[in-house]
One Martini backbone bead per residue (centre of mass of N, CA, C, O) as a GRO file, in nm:
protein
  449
    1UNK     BB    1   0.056   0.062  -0.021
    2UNK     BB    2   0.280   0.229  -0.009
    3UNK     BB    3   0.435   0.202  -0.267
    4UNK     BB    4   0.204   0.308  -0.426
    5UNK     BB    5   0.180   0.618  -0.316
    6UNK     BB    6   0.508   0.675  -0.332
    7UNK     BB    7   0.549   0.522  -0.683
    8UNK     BB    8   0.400   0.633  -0.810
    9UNK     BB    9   0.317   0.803  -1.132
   10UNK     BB   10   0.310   1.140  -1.195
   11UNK     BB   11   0.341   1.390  -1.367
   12UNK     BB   12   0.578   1.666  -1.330
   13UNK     BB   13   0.508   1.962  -1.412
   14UNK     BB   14   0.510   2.116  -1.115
   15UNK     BB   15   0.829   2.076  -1.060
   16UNK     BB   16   0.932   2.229  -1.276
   17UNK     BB   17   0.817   2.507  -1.268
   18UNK     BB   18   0.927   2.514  -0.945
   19UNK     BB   19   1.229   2.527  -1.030
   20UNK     BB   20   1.207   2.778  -1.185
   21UNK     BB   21   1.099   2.975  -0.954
   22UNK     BB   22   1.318   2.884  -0.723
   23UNK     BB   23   1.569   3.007  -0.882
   24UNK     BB   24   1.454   3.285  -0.891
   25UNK     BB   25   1.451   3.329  -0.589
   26UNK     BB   26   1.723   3.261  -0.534
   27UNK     BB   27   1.843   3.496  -0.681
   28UNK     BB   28   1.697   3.722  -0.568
   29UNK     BB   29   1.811   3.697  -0.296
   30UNK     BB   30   2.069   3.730  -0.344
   31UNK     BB   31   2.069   4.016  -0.500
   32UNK     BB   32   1.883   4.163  -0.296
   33UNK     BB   33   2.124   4.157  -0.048
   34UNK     BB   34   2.272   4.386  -0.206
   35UNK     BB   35   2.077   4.617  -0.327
   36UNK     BB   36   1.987   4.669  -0.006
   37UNK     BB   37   2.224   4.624   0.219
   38UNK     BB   38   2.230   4.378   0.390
   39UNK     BB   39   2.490   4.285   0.384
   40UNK     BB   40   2.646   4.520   0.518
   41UNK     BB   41   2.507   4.533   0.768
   42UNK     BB   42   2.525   4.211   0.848
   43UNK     BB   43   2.855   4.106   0.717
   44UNK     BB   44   3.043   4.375   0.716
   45UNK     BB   45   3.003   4.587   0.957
   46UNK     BB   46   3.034   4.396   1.150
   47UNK     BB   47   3.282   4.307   1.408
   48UNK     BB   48   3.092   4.018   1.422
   49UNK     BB   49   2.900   3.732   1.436
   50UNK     BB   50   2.596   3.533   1.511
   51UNK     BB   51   2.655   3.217   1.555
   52UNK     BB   52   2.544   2.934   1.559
   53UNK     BB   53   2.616   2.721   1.825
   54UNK     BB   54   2.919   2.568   1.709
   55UNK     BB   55   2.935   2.818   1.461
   56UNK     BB   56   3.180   3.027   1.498
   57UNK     BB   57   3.345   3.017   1.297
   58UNK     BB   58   3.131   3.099   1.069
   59UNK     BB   59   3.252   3.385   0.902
   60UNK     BB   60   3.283   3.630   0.724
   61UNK     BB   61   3.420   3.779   0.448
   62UNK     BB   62   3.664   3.973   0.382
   63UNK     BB   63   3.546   4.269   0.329
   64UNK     BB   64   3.360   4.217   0.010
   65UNK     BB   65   3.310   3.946  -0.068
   66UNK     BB   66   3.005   3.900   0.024
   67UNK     BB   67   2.927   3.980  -0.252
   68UNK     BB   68   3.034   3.750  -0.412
   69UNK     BB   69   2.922   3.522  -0.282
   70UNK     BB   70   2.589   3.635  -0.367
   71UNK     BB   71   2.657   3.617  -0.682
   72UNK     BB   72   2.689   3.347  -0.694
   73UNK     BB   73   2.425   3.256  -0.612
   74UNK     BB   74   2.292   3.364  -0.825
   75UNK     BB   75   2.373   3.222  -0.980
   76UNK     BB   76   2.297   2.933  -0.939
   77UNK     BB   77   1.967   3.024  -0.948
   78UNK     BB   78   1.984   3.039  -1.274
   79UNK     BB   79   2.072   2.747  -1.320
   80UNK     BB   80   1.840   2.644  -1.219
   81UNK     BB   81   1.611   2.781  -1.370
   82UNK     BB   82   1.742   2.626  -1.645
   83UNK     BB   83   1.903   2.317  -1.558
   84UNK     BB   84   2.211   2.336  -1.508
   85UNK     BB   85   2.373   2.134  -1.344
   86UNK     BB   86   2.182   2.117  -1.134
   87UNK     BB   87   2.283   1.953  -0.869
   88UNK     BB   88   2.552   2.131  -0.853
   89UNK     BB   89   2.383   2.403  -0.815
   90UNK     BB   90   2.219   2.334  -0.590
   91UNK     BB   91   2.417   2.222  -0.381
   92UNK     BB   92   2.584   2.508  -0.378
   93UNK     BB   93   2.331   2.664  -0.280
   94UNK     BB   94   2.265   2.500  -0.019
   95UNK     BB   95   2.586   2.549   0.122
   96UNK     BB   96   2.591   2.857   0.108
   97UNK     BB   97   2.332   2.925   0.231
   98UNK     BB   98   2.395   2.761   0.532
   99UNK     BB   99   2.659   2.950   0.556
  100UNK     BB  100   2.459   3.216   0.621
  101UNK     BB  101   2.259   3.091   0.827
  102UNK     BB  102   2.510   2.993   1.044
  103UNK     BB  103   2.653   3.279   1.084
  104UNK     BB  104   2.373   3.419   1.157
  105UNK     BB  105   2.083   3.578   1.390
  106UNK     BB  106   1.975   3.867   1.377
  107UNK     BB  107   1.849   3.777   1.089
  108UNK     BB  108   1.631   3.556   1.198
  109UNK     BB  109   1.433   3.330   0.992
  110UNK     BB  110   1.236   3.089   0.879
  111UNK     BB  111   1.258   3.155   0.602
  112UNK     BB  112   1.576   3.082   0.616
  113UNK     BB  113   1.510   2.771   0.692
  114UNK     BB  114   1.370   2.657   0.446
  115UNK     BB  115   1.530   2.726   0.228
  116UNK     BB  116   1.765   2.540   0.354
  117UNK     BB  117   1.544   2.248   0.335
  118UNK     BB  118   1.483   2.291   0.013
  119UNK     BB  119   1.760   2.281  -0.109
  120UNK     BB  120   1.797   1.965   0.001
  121UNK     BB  121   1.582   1.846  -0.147
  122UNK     BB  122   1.631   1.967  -0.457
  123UNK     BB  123   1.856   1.747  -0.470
  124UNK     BB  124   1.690   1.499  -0.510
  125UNK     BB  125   1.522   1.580  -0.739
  126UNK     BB  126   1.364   1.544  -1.078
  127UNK     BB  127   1.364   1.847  -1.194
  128UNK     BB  128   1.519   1.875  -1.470
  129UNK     BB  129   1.345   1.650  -1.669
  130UNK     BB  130   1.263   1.949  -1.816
  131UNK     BB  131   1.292   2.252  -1.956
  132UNK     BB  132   1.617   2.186  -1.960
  133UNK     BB  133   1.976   2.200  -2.033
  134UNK     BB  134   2.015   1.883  -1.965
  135UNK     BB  135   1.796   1.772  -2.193
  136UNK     BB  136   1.943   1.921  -2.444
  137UNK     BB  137   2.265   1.808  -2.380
  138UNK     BB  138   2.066   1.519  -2.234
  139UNK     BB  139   1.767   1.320  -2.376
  140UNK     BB  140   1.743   1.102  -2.157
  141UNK     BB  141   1.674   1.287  -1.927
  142UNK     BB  142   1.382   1.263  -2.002
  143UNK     BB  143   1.060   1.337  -1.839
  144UNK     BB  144   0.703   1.338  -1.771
  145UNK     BB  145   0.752   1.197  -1.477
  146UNK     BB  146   0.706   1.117  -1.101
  147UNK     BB  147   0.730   1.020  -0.791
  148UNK     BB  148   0.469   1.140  -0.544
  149UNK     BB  149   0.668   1.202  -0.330
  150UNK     BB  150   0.771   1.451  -0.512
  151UNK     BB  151   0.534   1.580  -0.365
  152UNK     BB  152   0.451   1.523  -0.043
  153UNK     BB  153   0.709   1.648   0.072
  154UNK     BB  154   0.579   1.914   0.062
  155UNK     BB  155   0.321   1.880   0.217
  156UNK     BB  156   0.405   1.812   0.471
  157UNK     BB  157   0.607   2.030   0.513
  158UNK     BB  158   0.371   2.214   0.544
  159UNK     BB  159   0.193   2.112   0.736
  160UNK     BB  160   0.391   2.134   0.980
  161UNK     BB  161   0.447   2.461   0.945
  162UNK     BB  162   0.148   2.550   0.981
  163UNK     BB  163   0.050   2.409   1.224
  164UNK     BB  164   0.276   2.515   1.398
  165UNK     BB  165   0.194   2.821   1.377
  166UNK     BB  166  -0.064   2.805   1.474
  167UNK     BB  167  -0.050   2.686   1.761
  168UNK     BB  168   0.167   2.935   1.813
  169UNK     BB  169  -0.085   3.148   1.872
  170UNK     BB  170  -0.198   2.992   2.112
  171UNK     BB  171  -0.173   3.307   2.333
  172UNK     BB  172  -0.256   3.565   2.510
  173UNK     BB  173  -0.070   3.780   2.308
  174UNK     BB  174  -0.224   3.725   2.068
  175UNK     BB  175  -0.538   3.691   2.135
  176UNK     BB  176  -0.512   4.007   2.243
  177UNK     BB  177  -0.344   4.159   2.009
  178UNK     BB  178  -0.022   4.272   2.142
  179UNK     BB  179   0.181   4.163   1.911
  180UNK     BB  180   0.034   4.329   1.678
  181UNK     BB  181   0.019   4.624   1.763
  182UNK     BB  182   0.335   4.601   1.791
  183UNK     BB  183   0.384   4.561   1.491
  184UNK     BB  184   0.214   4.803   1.358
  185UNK     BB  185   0.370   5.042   1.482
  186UNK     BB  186   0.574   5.035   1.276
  187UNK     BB  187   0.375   5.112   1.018
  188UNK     BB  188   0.256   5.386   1.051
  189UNK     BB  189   0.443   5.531   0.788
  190UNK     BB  190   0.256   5.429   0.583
  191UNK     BB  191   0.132   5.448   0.274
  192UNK     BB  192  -0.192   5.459   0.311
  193UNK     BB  193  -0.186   5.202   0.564
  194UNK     BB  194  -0.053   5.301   0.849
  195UNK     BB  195  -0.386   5.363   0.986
  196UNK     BB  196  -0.513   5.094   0.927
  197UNK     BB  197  -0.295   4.918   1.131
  198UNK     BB  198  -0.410   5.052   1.395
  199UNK     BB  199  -0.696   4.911   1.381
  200UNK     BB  200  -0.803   4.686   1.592
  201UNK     BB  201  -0.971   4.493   1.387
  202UNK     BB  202  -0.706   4.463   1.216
  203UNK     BB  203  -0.551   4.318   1.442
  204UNK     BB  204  -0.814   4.065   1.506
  205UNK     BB  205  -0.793   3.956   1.173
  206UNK     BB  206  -0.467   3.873   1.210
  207UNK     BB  207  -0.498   3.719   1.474
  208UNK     BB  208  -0.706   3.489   1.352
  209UNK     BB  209  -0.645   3.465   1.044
  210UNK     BB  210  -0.376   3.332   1.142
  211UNK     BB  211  -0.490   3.088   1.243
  212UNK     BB  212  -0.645   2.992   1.015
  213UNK     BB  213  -0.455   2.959   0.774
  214UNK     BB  214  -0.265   2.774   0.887
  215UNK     BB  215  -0.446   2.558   0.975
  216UNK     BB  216  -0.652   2.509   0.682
  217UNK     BB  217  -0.490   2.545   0.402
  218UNK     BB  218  -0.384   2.261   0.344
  219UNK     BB  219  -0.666   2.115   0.326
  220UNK     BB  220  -0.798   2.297   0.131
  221UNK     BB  221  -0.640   2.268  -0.092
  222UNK     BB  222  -0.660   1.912  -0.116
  223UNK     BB  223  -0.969   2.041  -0.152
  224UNK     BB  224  -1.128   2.060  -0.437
  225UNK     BB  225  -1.387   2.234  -0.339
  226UNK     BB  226  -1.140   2.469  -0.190
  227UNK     BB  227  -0.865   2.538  -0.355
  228UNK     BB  228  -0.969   2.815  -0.530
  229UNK     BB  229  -1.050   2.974  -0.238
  230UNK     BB  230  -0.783   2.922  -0.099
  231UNK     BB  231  -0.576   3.055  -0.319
  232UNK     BB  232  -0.695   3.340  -0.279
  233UNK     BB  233  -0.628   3.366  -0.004
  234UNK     BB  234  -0.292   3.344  -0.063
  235UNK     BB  235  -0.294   3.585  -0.205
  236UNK     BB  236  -0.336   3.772  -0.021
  237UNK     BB  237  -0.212   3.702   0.244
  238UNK     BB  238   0.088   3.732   0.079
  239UNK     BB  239   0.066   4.005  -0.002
  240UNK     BB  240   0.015   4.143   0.228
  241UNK     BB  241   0.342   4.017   0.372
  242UNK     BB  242   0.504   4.174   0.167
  243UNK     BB  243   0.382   4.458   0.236
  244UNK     BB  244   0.400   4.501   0.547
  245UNK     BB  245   0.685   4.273   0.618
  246UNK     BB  246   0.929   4.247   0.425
  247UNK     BB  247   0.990   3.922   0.349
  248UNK     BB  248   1.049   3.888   0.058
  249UNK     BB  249   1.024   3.559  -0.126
  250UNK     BB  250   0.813   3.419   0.130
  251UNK     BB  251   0.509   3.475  -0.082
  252UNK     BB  252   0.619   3.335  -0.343
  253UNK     BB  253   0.690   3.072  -0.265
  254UNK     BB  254   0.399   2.984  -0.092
  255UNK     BB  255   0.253   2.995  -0.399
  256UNK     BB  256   0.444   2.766  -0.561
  257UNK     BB  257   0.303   2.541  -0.365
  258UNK     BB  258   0.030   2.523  -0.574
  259UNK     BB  259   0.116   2.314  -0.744
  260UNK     BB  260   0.108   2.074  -0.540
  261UNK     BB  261  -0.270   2.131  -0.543
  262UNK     BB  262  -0.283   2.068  -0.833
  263UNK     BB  263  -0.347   1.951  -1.103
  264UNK     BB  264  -0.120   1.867  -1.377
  265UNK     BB  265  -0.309   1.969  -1.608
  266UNK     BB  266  -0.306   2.247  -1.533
  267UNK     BB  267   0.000   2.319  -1.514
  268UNK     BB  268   0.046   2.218  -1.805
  269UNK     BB  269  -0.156   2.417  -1.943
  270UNK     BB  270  -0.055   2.683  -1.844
  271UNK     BB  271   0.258   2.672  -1.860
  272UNK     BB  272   0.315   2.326  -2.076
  273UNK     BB  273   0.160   2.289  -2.370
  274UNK     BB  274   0.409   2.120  -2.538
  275UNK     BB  275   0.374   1.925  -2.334
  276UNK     BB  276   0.295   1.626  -2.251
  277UNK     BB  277   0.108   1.388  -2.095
  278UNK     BB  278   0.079   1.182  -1.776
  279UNK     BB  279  -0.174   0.915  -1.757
  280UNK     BB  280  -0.052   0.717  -1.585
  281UNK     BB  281  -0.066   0.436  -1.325
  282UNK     BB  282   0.276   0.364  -1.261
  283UNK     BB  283   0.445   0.130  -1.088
  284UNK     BB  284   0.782   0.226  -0.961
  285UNK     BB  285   1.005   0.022  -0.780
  286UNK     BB  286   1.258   0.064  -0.592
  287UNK     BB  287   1.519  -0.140  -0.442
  288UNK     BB  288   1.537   0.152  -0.219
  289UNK     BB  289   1.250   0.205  -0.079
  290UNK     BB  290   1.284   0.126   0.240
  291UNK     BB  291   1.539   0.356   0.227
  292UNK     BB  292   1.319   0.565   0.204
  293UNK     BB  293   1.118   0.543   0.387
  294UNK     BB  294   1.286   0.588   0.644
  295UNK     BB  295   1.416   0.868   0.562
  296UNK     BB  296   1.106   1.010   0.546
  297UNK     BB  297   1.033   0.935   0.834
  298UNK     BB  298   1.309   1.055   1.006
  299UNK     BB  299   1.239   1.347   0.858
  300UNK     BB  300   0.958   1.376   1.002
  301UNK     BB  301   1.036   1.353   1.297
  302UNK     BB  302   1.200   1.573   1.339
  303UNK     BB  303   1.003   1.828   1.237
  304UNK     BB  304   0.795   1.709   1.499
  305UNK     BB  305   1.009   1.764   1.724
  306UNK     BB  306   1.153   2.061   1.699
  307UNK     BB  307   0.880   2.209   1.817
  308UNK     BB  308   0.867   2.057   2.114
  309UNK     BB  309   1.152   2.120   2.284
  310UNK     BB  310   1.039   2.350   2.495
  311UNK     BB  311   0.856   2.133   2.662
  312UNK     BB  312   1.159   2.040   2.834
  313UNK     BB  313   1.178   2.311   2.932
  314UNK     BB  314   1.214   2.563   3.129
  315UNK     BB  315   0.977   2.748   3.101
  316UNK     BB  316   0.894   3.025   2.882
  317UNK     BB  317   1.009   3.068   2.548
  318UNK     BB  318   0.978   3.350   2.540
  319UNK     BB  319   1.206   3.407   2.773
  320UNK     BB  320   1.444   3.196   2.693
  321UNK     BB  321   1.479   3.067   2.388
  322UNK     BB  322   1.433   2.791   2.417
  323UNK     BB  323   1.321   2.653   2.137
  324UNK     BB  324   1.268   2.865   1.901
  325UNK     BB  325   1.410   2.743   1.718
  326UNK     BB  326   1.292   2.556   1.434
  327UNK     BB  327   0.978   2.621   1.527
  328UNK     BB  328   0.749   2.822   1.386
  329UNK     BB  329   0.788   3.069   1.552
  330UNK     BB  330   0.609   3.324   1.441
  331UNK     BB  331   0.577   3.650   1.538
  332UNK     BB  332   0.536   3.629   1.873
  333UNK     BB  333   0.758   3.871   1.953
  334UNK     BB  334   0.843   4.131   2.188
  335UNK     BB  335   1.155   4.263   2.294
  336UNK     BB  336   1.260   4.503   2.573
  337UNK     BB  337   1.567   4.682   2.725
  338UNK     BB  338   1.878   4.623   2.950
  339UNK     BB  339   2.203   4.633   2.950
  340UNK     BB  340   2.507   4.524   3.119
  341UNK     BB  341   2.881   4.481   3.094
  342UNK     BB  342   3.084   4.306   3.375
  343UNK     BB  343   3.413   4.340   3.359
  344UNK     BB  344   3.660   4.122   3.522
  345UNK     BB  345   3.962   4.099   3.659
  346UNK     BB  346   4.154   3.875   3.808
  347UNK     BB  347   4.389   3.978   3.900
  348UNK     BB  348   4.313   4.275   4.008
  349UNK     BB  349   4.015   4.314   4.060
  350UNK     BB  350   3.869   4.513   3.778
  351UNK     BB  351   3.701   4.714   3.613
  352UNK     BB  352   3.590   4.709   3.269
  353UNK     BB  353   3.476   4.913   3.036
  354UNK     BB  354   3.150   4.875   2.835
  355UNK     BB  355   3.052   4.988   2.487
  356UNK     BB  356   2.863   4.809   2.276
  357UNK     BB  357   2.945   5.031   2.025
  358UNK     BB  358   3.242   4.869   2.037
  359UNK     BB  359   3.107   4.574   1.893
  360UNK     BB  360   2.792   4.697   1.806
  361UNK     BB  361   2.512   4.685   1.633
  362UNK     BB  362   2.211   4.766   1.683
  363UNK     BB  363   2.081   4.492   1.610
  364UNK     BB  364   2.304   4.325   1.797
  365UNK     BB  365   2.214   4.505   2.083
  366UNK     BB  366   1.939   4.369   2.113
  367UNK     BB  367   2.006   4.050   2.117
  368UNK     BB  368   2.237   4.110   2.369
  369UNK     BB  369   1.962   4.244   2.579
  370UNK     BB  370   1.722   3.968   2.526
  371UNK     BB  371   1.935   3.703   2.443
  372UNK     BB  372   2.064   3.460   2.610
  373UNK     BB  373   2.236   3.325   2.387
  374UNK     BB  374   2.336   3.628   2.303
  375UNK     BB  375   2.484   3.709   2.566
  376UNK     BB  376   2.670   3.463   2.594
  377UNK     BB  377   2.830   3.497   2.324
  378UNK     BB  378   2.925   3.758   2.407
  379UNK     BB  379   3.080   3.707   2.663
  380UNK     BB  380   3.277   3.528   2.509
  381UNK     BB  381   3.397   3.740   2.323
  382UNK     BB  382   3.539   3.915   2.567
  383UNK     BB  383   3.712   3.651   2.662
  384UNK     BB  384   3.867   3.657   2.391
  385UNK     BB  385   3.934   3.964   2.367
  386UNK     BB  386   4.135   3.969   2.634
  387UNK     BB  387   4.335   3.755   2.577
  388UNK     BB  388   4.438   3.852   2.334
  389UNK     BB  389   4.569   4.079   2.604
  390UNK     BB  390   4.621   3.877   2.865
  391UNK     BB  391   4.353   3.870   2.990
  392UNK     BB  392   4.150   3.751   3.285
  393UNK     BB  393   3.812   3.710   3.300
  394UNK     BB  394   3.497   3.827   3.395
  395UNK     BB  395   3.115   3.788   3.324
  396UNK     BB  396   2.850   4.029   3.408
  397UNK     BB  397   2.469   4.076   3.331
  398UNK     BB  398   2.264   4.279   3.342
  399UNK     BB  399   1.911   4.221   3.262
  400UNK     BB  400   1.611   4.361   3.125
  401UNK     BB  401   1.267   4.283   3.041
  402UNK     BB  402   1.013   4.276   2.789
  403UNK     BB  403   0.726   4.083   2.677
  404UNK     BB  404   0.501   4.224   2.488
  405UNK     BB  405   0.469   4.513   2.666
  406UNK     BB  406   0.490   4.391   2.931
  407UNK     BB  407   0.426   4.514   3.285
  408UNK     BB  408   0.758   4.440   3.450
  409UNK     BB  409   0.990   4.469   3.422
  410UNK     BB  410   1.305   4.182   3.437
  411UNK     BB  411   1.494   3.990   3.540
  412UNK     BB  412   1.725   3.765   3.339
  413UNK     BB  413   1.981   3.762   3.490
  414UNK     BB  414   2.231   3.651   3.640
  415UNK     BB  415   2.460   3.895   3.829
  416UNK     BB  416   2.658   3.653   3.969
  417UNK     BB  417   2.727   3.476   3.667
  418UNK     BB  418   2.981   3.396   3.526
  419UNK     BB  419   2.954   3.388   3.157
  420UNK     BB  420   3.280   3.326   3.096
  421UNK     BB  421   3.229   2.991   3.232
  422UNK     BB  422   3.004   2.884   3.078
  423UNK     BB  423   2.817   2.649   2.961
  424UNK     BB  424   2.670   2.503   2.676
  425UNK     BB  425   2.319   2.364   2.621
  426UNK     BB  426   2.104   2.244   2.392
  427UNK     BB  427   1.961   2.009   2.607
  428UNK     BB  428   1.946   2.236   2.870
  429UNK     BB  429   1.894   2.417   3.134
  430UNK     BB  430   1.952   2.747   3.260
  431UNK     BB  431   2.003   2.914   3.533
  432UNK     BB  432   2.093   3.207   3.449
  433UNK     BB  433   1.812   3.204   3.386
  434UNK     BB  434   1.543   3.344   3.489
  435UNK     BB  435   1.254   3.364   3.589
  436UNK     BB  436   0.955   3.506   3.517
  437UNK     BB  437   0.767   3.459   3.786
  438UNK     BB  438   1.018   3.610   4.041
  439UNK     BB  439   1.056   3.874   3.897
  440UNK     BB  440   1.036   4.217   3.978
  441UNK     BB  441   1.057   4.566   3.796
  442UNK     BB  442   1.087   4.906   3.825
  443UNK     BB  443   1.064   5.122   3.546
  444UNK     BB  444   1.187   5.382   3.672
  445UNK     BB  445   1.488   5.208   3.756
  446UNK     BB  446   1.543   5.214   3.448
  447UNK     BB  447   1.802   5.231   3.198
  448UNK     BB  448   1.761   5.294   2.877
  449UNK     BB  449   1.949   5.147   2.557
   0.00000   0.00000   0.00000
């Protein structure tokens, strides 16, 4: 029964089309990194990246070669979109792709995390086999057919991501909207909308569309007779964040998975009317059918345990941010604090002055200053900042914190443990940061930087 679902041949038609978006929307995002400024303020400005945590080794090329590196990345992504070399212009993309996703994460965003996701399943994928340059200069690669898991691989994956979504905004912040009031704040100078967008009732459109639209859309899609108008639903509701949240290429990504929800006859006759039609019910199991299943099975057991490990830290996700990445917990919070960072010499006991801005840039100190994994790293680096002046220091780091605009101010970190003694544990709650329900601070005695 499974050989029959997941090795049956359907149509390709969706995959080549998406080959082809997908190509060209990852060009787009390398080159439109470079003429927006991201990669400059990002990766060129800053005088170290906050990189995922064991990867810290992987940081940006010096001078301007950054500029180069995503320039690079822009050729491949047109590689993918025309066919050449699929698999190693994929494979390549897919590799830089990761090593820009591992080596920052003040803009870390779920959107960087699928990208890098969805770039190593396509190199898995029978993507070239039609419409593509690969079949040009070697007609043997022609198929007009692929085995249906080439489909499904797709909509599980997003099944779990929408769905992971939607259920992260049931909880009290986001559902009286104020985590939405919060991000629209920032909207207010918006042309045309921005007067629109601090609007209640806009607010809780949002704040609940956004619960339903997760929660619903991957089933409405799936079903025939709700396909047509979940599809314009997706229509606005991407174009909506396109516009409002300038999230670059993810909501026209998640347009062109609507490819694997139509029959491929649709997508034939609109795309690919010269391509011939696989009207077959062809059933053809490989060899390594087994060894496919399983990879198939533990590769989605990953991801719907990956947002679940936060229920096994101690305290709130939201305070703690244990457990927040990789977990499509999407814009839902917003902090805001103050930190100071108290460097004691051993030899001396001396206390040495540290500026933040002598280290960081502004977007890099909001991290530093409400971000545990990143108070702790940025800690490490000023024990190697000093190790390599002949000092051994300790560091401790003072820091309140308010989440999602609600007082009182709270003490995130122990201000008595040495940060630059701790190690880090992936999968163990660290005590050096406080509990979120027993700490309670004056907001007048706090000085905000």
């Amino acid at each position: 029964m499974m050989n029959k679902f997941l090795f049956k041949h359907i149509d390709n038609s969706g995959l080549i089309v998406f080959r082809i978006i997908f190509g060209l929307l990852c060009a787009l995002e390398s080159f439109g990194a470079i003429l927006t400024g991201w990669i400059r303020r990002t990766l060129i400005e800053p005088e170290f990246t906050f990189s995922f945590i064991g990867f810290e080794w992987l940081q940006p090329l010096p001078g301007n070669w950054m500029y180069v590196y995503y320039a690079v990345m822009g050729i491949f992504g047109l590689l993918i979109m025309v066919g050449h070399k699929y698999r190693l212009s994929m494979f390549m993309f897919a590799t830089m792709w990761t090593a820009t996703y591992l080596m920052q994460k003040s803009s870390y965003n779920n959107h960087y995390y699928l990208l890098f996701i969805l770039s190593y399943l396509m190199v898995f994928l029978p993507a070239n086999r039609y419409a593509s340059l690969d079949v040009k200069i070697n007609p043997d690669l022609k198929r007009i057919s692929m085995p249906s898991w080439c489909k499904w691989i797709f909509v599980i994956q997003l099944f779990i991501l929408y769905t992971y979504a939607s259920i992260a905004k049931l909880y009290p912040d986001w559902l009286d909207t104020s985590v939405v009031e919060l991000l629209m704040k920032n909207k207010a100078d918006y042309p045309i909308i921005g007067d629109v967008l601090q609007q209640k009732y806009i607010h809780y459109f949002i704040a609940y569309g956004g619960i339903l639209f997760d929660g619903l859309i991957i089933p409405l899609l799936l079903f025939k007779p709700t396909r047509k108008y979940a599809f314009f639903a997706s229509i606005f509701f991407h174009i909506f964040n396109s516009i409002v949240f300038q999230i670059g290429i993810f909501p026209y990504l998640s347009l062109a998975f609507s490819l694997f929800f139509f029959e491929p006859k649709v997508v034939r006759n609109l795309f690919l009317k010269k391509k011939e039609f696989y009207n077959s019910t062809e059933v053809m199991v490989p060899k390594y059918n087994t060894l496919l299943i399983g990879l198939f099975s533990l590769y989605f057991l990953i991801h719907i345990a990956l947002p679940l490990r936060h229920h096994f830290f101690e305290d709130n996700v939201l305070w703690t941010e244990e457990g927040h990445r990789l977990s499509w917990r999407m814009m839902l919070r917003a902090k805001s604090g103050s930190v100071s960072y108290r460097v004691i010499d051993k030899a001396t006991n001396q206390q040495i002055p540290i500026k933040l801005g002598d280290y960081l840039t502004d977007k890099q100190r909001r991290g530093a200053s409400t971000k545990p994994d990143v108070i702790w790293q940025f800690a490490q680096h000023l024990k190697q900042d000093f190790a390599k002046r002949g000092k051994s220091v300790k560091v401790y780091v003072t820091a309140f914190v308010k989440v999602n605009g609600k007082k009182p101010y709270k003490q995130l970190i122990d201000p008595e443990v040495d940060l630059a003694n701790e190690e880090w544990h992936h999968f163990k709650h660290h005590d050096w940061i406080l509990p979120s329900d027993k700490n309670k601070t004056d907001t007048n005695s706090i000085n905000l930087r």
